[in-house]
C-alpha positions in Angstrom: -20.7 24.4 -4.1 -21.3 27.7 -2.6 -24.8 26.9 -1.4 -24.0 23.7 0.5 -23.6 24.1 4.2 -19.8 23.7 5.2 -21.1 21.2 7.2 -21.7 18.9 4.2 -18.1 18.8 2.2 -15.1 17.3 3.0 -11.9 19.3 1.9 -8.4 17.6 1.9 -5.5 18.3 0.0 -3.2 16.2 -2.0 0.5 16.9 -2.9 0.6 13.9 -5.9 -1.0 14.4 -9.3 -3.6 12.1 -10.7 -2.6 11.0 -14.0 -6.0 8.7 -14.6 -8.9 7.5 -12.2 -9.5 4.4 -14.8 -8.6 1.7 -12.2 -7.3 -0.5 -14.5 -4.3 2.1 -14.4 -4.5 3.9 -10.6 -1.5 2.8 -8.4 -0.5 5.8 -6.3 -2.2 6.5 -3.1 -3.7 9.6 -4.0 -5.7 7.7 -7.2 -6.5 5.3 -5.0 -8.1 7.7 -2.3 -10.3 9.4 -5.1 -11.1 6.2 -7.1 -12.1 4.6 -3.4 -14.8 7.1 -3.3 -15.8 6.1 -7.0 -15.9 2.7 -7.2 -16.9 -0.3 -5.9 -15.7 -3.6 -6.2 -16.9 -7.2 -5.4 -15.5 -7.3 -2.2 -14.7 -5.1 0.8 -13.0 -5.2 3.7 -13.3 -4.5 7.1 -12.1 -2.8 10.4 -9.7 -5.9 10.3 -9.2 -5.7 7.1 -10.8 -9.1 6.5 -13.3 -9.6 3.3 -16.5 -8.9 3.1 -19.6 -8.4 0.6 -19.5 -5.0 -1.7 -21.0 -5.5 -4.9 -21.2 -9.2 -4.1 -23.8 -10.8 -1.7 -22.4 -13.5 -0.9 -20.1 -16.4 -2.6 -19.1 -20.0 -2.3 -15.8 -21.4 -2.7 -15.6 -25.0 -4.2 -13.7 -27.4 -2.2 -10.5 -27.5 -4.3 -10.2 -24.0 -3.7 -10.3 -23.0 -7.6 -13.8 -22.4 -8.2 -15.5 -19.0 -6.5 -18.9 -17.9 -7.1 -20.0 -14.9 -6.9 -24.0 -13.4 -6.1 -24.6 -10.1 -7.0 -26.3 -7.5 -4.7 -29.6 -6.4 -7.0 -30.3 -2.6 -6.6 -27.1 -1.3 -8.0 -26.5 1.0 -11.0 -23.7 3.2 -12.4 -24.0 6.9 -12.0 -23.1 7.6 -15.7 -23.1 11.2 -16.2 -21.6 11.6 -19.4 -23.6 13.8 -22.1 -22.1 11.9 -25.1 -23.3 8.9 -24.5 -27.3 7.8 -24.5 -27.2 5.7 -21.8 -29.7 6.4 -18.5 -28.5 4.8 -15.2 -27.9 1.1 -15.3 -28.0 -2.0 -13.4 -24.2 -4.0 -12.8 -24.7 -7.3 -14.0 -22.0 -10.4 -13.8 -21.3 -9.6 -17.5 -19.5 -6.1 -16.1 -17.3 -7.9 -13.6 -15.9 -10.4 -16.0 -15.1 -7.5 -18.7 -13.3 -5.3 -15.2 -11.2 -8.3 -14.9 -10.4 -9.4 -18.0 -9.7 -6.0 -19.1 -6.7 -6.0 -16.5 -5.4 -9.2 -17.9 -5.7 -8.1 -21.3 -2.4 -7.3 -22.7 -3.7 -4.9 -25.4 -4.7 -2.3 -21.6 -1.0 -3.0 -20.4 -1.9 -2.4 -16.9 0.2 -2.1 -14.0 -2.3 -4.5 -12.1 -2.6 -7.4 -14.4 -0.3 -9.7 -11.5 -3.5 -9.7 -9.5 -4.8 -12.4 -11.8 -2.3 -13.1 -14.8 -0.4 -16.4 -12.8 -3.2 -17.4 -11.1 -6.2 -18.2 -13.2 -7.6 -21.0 -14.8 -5.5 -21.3 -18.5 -7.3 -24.6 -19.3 -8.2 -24.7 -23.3 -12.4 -23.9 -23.3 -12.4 -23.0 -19.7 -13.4 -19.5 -19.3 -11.6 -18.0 -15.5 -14.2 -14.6 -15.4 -17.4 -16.2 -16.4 -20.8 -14.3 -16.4 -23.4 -17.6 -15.6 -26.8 -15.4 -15.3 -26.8 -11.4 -14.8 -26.3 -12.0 -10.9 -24.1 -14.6 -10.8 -20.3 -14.7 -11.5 -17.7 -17.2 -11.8 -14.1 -16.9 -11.2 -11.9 -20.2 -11.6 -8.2 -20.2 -10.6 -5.3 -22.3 -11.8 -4.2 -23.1 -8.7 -5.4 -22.5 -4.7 -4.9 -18.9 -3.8 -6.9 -17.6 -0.6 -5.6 -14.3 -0.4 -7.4 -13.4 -3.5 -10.4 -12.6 -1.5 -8.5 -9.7 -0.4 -7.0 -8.8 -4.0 -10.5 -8.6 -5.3 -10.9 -5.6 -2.6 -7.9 -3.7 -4.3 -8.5 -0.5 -6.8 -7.5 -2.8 -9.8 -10.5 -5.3 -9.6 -13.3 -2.0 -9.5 -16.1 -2.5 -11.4 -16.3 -0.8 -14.8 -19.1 -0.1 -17.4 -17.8 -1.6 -20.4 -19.8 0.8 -23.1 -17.9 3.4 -21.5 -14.8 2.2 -21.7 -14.6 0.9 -25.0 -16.0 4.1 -26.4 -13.0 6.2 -25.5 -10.5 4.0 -22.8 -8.1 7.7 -22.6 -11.2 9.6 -21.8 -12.8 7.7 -19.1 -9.9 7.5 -17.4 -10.9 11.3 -17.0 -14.4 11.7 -16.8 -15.4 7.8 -14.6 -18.3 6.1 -14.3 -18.7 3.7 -11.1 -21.4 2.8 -8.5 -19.2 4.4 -5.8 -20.8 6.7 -2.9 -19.3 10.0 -4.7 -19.0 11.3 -8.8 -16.5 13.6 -10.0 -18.2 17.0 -10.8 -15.2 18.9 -11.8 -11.3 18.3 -12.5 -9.0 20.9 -13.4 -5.7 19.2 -13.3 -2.9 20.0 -10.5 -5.1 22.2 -9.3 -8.8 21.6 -7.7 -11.3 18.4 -7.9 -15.0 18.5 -6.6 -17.0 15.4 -6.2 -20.5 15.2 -5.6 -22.3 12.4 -4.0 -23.9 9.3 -5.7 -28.1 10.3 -5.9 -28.5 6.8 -6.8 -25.9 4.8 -4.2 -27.0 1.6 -2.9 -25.7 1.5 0.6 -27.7 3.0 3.6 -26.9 3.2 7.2 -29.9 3.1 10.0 -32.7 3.6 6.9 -30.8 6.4 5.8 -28.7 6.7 2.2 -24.9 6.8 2.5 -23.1 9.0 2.0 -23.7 11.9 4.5 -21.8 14.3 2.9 -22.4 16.4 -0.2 -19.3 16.9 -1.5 -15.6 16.0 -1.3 -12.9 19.3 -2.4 -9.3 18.0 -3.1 -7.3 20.0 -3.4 -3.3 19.9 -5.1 -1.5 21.9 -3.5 2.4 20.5 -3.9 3.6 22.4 -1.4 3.2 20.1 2.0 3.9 23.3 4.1 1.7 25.7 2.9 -1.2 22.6 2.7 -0.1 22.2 6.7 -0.9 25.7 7.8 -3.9 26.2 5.7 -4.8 23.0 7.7 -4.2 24.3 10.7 -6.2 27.3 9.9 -9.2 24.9 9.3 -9.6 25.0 5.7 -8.9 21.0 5.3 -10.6 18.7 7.5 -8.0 16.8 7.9 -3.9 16.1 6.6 -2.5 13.1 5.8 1.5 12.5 7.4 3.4 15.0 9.1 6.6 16.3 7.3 10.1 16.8 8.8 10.0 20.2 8.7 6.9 20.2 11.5 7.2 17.0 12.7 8.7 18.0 16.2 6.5 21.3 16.3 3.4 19.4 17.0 4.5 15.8 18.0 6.2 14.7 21.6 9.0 11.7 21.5 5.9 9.4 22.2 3.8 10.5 19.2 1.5 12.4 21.0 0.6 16.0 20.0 2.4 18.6 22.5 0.1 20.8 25.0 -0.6 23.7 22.9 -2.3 22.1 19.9 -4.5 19.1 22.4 -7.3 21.4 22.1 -7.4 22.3 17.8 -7.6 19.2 16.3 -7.3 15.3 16.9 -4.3 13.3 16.3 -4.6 9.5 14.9 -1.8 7.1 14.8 -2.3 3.4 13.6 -0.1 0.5 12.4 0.5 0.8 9.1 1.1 -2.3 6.9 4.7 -1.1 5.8 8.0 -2.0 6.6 11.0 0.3 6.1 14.3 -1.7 5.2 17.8 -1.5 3.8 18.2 -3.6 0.9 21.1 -5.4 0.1 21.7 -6.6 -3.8 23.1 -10.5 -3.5 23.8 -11.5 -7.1 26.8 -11.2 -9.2 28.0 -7.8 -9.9 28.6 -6.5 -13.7 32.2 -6.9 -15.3 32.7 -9.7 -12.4 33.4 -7.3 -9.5 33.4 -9.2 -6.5 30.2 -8.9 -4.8 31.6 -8.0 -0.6 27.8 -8.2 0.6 27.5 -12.1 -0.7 29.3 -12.2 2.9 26.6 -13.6 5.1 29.2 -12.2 8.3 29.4 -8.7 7.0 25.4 -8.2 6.5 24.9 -8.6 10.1 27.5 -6.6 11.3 25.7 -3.9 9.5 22.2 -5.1 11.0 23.6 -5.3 14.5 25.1 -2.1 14.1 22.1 0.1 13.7 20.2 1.4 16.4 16.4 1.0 15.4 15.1 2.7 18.6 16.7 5.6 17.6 15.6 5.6 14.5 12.1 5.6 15.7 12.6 7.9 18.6 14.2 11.0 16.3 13.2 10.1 12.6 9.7 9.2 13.6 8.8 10.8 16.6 7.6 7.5 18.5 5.3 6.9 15.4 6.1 3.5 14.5 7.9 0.2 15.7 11.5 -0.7 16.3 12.3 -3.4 13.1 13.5 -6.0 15.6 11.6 -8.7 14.4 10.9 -10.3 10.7 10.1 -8.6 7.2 6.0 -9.4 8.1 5.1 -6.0 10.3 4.0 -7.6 14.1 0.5 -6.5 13.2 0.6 -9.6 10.7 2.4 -11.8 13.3 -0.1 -13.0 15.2 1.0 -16.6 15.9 4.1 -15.6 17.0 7.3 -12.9 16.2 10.3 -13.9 14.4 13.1 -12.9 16.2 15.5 -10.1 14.0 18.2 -7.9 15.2 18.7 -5.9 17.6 20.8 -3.1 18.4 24.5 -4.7 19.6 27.6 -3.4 18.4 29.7 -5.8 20.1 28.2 -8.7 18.2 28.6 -6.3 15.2 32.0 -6.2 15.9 32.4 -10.0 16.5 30.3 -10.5 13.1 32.7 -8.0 11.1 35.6 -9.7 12.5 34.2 -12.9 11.5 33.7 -11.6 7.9 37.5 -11.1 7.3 37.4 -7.5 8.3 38.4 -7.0 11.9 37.5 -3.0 13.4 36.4 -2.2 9.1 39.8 -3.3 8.1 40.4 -3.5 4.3 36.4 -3.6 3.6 35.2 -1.5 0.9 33.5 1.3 1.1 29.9 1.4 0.2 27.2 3.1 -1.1 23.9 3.7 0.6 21.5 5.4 -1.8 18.3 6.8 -0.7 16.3 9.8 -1.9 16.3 13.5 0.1 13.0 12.9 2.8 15.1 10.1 4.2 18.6 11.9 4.3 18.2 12.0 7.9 17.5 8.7 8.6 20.5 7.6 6.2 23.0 9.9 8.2 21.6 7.8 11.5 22.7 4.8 9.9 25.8 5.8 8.3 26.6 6.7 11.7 26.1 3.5 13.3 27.9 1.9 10.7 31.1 4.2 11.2 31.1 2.9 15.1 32.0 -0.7 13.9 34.8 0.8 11.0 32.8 0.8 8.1 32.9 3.7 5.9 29.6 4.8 3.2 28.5 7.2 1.0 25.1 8.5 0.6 23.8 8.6 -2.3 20.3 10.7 -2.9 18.4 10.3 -5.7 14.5 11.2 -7.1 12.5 8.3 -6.5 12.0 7.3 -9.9 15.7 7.1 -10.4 16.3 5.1 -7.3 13.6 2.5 -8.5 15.0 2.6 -11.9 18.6 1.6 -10.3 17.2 -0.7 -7.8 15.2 -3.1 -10.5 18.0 -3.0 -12.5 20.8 -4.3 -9.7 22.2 -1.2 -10.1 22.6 -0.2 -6.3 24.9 -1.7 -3.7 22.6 -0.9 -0.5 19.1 0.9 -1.1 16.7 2.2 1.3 12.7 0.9 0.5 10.0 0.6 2.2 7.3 -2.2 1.1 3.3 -1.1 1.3 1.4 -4.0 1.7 -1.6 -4.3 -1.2 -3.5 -6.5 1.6 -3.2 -7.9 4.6 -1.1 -11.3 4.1 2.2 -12.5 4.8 2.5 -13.5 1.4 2.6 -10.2 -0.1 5.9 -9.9 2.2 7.2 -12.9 1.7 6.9 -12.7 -2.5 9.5 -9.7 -2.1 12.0 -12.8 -1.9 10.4 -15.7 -3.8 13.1 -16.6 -6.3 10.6 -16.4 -9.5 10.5 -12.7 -8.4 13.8 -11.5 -9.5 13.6 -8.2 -10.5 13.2 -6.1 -13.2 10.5 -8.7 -14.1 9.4 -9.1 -10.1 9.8 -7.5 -6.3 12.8 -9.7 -5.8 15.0 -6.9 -6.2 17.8 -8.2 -3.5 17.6 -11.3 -5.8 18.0 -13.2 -2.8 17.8 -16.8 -3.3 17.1 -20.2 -1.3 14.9 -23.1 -2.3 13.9 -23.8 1.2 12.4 -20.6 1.7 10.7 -20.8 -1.8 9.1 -24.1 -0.5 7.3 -22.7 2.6 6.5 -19.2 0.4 4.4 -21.8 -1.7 3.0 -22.8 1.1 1.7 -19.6 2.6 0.6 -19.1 -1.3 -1.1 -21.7 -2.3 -2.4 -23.5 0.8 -5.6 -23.9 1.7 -5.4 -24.7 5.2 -4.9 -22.2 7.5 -2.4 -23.7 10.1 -0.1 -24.4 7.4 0.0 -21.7 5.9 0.7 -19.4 9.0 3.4 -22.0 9.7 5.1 -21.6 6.5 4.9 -17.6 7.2 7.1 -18.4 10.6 9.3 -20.3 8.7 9.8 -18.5 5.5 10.7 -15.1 7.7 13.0 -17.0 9.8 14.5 -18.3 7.0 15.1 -14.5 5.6 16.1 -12.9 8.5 18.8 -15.8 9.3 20.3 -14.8 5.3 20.0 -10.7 6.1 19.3 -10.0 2.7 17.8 -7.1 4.3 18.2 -4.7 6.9 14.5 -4.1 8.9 14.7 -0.4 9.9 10.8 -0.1 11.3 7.4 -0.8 11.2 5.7 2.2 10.1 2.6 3.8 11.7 0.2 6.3 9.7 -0.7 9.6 11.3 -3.4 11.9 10.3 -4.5 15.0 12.1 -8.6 15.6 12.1 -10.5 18.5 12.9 -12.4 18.0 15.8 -15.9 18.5 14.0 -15.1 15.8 11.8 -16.5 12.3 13.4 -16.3 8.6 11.9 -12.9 9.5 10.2 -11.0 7.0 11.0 -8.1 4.8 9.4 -6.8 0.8 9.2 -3.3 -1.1 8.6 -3.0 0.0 4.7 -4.2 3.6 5.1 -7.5 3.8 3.5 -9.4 6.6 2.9 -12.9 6.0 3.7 -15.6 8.7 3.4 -19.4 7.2 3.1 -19.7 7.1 6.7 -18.6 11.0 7.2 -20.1 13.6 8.7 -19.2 17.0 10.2 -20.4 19.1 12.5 -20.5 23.4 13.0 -16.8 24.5 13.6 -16.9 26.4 16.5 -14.0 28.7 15.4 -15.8 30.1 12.9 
């Protein structure tokens, strides 16, 4: 590492451990980011985060939307590098694709990504759904129309795997991978450094020349987010990923712009990002048959009205973001048209409390707002808002784990969450409320409930014509925000800070870390 130019490695650091890089099992962002760099997987997607060919050349769809097949690009091989096993460099052939994805939906892996496939392909008796027909050509046969899973098959869980490598030791490639990604990994001391190296043998070229441009990525895991800041800010790391509380007003303006003094040291980028932050109300019968208050249509939006979103967005976020005043699907989605939500009016707060049975908070309960300590602020905003129409809550912190643990269990009153879309598709919104998704065994965890709705969520599902399923998106997140299951806080925005010798860095709706098309230049600091 010491003899490559500074000019050739990328150097980030990354608060979150990695447990495994075995996509079968990566769900966090950071696995994600490093397994990105890794892997490859049929299909990509674009600046629009639309599909497009990876591994795959091209494919065809059958009429009936259940039959896709698959051409393989010829010319691409793993980078194995392991010293235990004789293998040299090898082409990917269809056979590798159908054992990545039937893998997943094996039970015997148990992993967290087997719902990209396990309800939707073909069950038929004799009728193989991950079929290798020649060495470049694959088959994938569903159960039942789906066309978002173009874009699943772009997700970390449908990376293509060696199989001799897995099978030898599953535990131990999850530490030492094998993929036909732009980048290796060279070295791996847990918690506390990873080097990877690029691919001699990667596929993809730009203008004649190989990708990537860069010799090395350094990731760092540092867990302290404010000494990772300043050793940014001293240009160690090319570039940092959020900006904390702590900081947050130090280098941003009200309008999510950086402030004067720091214009000239590094380069700011805000996006949309493909998550919504919400308050979640639980609807279902309470243990020991406690009345359940928020079954009150009334009373849920008298806390909706009540809260003052641009606020939120103004102090919490520094003008990174959008005001939640429209439907669960973040606008960037709602292209055909925005759902009206709620806005900020406390005397139609007041007029929906009164029409609950609890005039100015009178004889309601008080409640119990649980959220965990980075969002404390934001739940002292709303607790705020609340107390302006006579309602009364507690705030409840807990870790994140514990606050999941509660939620899938119906175990929390109100909960803040936020929902990171896996791809870009009202449906992956809209199954947060699809009534065969109650949690713990599904994302329903408001366990919210109305056939109507499930009838247009099928629709945006399992439709194969476009129109009607973008209706059915209209309808289905009309149909939500008239119930108020949920409270829409905002429509999140990503920032990352660059240094300005860094070019092609840039970012898209669900965050992605992309770094074959890299490169950097001298830093003139130094």
């Amino acid at each position: 590492m010491d003899k490559v130019s500074d000019t050739l490695i990328f150097r980030y650091n990354e608060d979150q451990s990695i447990s495994s890089l075995d996509p079968a099992f990566i769900k966090s962002q950071a696995e994600i980011w490093i397994a990105a760099q890794i892997y490859n997987g049929l299909v990509d997607l674009d600046s629009a985060l639309k599909p497009i060919p990876m591994l795959a050349k091209s494919w065809e769809i059958s009429e009936n939307g259940l039959v896709y097949k698959f051409h393989l690009k010829k010319g691409v091989r793993f980078f194995i590098q392991n010293p235990e096993v004789n293998l040299q460099d090898r082409w990917v052939t269809a056979a590798d694709v159908a054992y990545s994805f039937g893998r997943l939906v094996d039970k015997a892996t148990a992993s967290p990504g087997a719902w990209v496939f396990s309800d939707k392909i073909s069950q038929k008796a004799g009728e193989k759904p991950f079929y290798a027909e020649d060495d470049s050509t694959f088959i994938l046969t569903m159960s039942k129309p789906f066309p978002a899973i173009l874009a699943l098959l772009a997700t970390s869980y449908c990376y293509i795997v060696p199989k001799e490598l897995v099978e030898k030791d599953p535990v131990a490639f999850g530490r030492n991978p094998s993929g036909t990604g732009p980048f290796f990994v060279k070295y791996w001391e847990e918690d506390v450094k990873m080097v990877l190296l690029k691919n001699p043998v990667y596929f993809e070229k730009e203008n004649g020349k190989q990708l990537p441009y860069l010799q090395a990525v350094n990731v760092d895991f540092i867990k302290n987010k404010q000494t990772a800041f300043m050793r940014f800010v001293a240009g160690e790391y090319d570039f940092f990923n959020g900006i904390e509380g702590s900081f947050k007003d130090e280098l941003l303006s009200p309008k999510a712009t950086l402030k004067p003094k720091y214009r000239n040291k590094f380069k700011l980028l805000v996006r949309p990002f493909l998550n919504t932050e919400y308050l979640g109300f639980y609807l279902d019968t309470l243990k020991k048959g406690k009345k359940n208050v928020l079954q009150n249509l009334h009373l849920r939006k008298a806390l909706s009205f009540s809260i003052n979103r641009e606020q939120i967005v103004k102090y919490f976020r520094n003008g990174a973001g959008e005001p939640g005043v429209f439907g669960f699907v973040p606008p960037i989605l709602q292209k055909d048209g925005k759902v009206p939500g709620y806005n900020f009016n406390i005397e139609k707060a007041k007029e929906e409390l009164k029409l609950a049975g609890f005039p100015g908070g009178k004889d309601c309960p008080v409640f119990n707002l649980t959220t965990t300590a980075d969002y404390l602020d934001l739940a002292v905003l709303i607790k705020k808002g609340w107390a302006n129409i006579g309602i009364t809550v507690n705030i409840d912190v807990q870790t994140g784990g514990m606050l999941r643990q509660m939620r899938n269990k119906g175990e929390l009153q109100i909960y803040r969450g936020s929902w990171i879309a896996d791809y870009a598709s009202a449906e992956n919104y809209m199954t947060c409320f699809y009534s065969k998704n109650f949690s713990p065994n599904g994302p329903n965890y408001t366990h919210y409930k109305n056939s109507s709705f499930d009838m247009q969520y099928e629709k945006i599902a399992f439709s194969t014509q476009l129109n009607e399923s973008q209706n059915a998106a209209l309808e289905a997140d009309s149909l939500l925000m008239s119930a108020a299951p949920i409270v829409v806080l905002y429509y999140d925005a990503s920032i990352r800070l660059i240094q300005n010798n860094v070019h092609r860095l840039s970012n898209d709706a669900i965050n992605r870390l992309l770094l074959k098309r890299v490169s950097k230049t001298a830093d003139k600091r130094k």
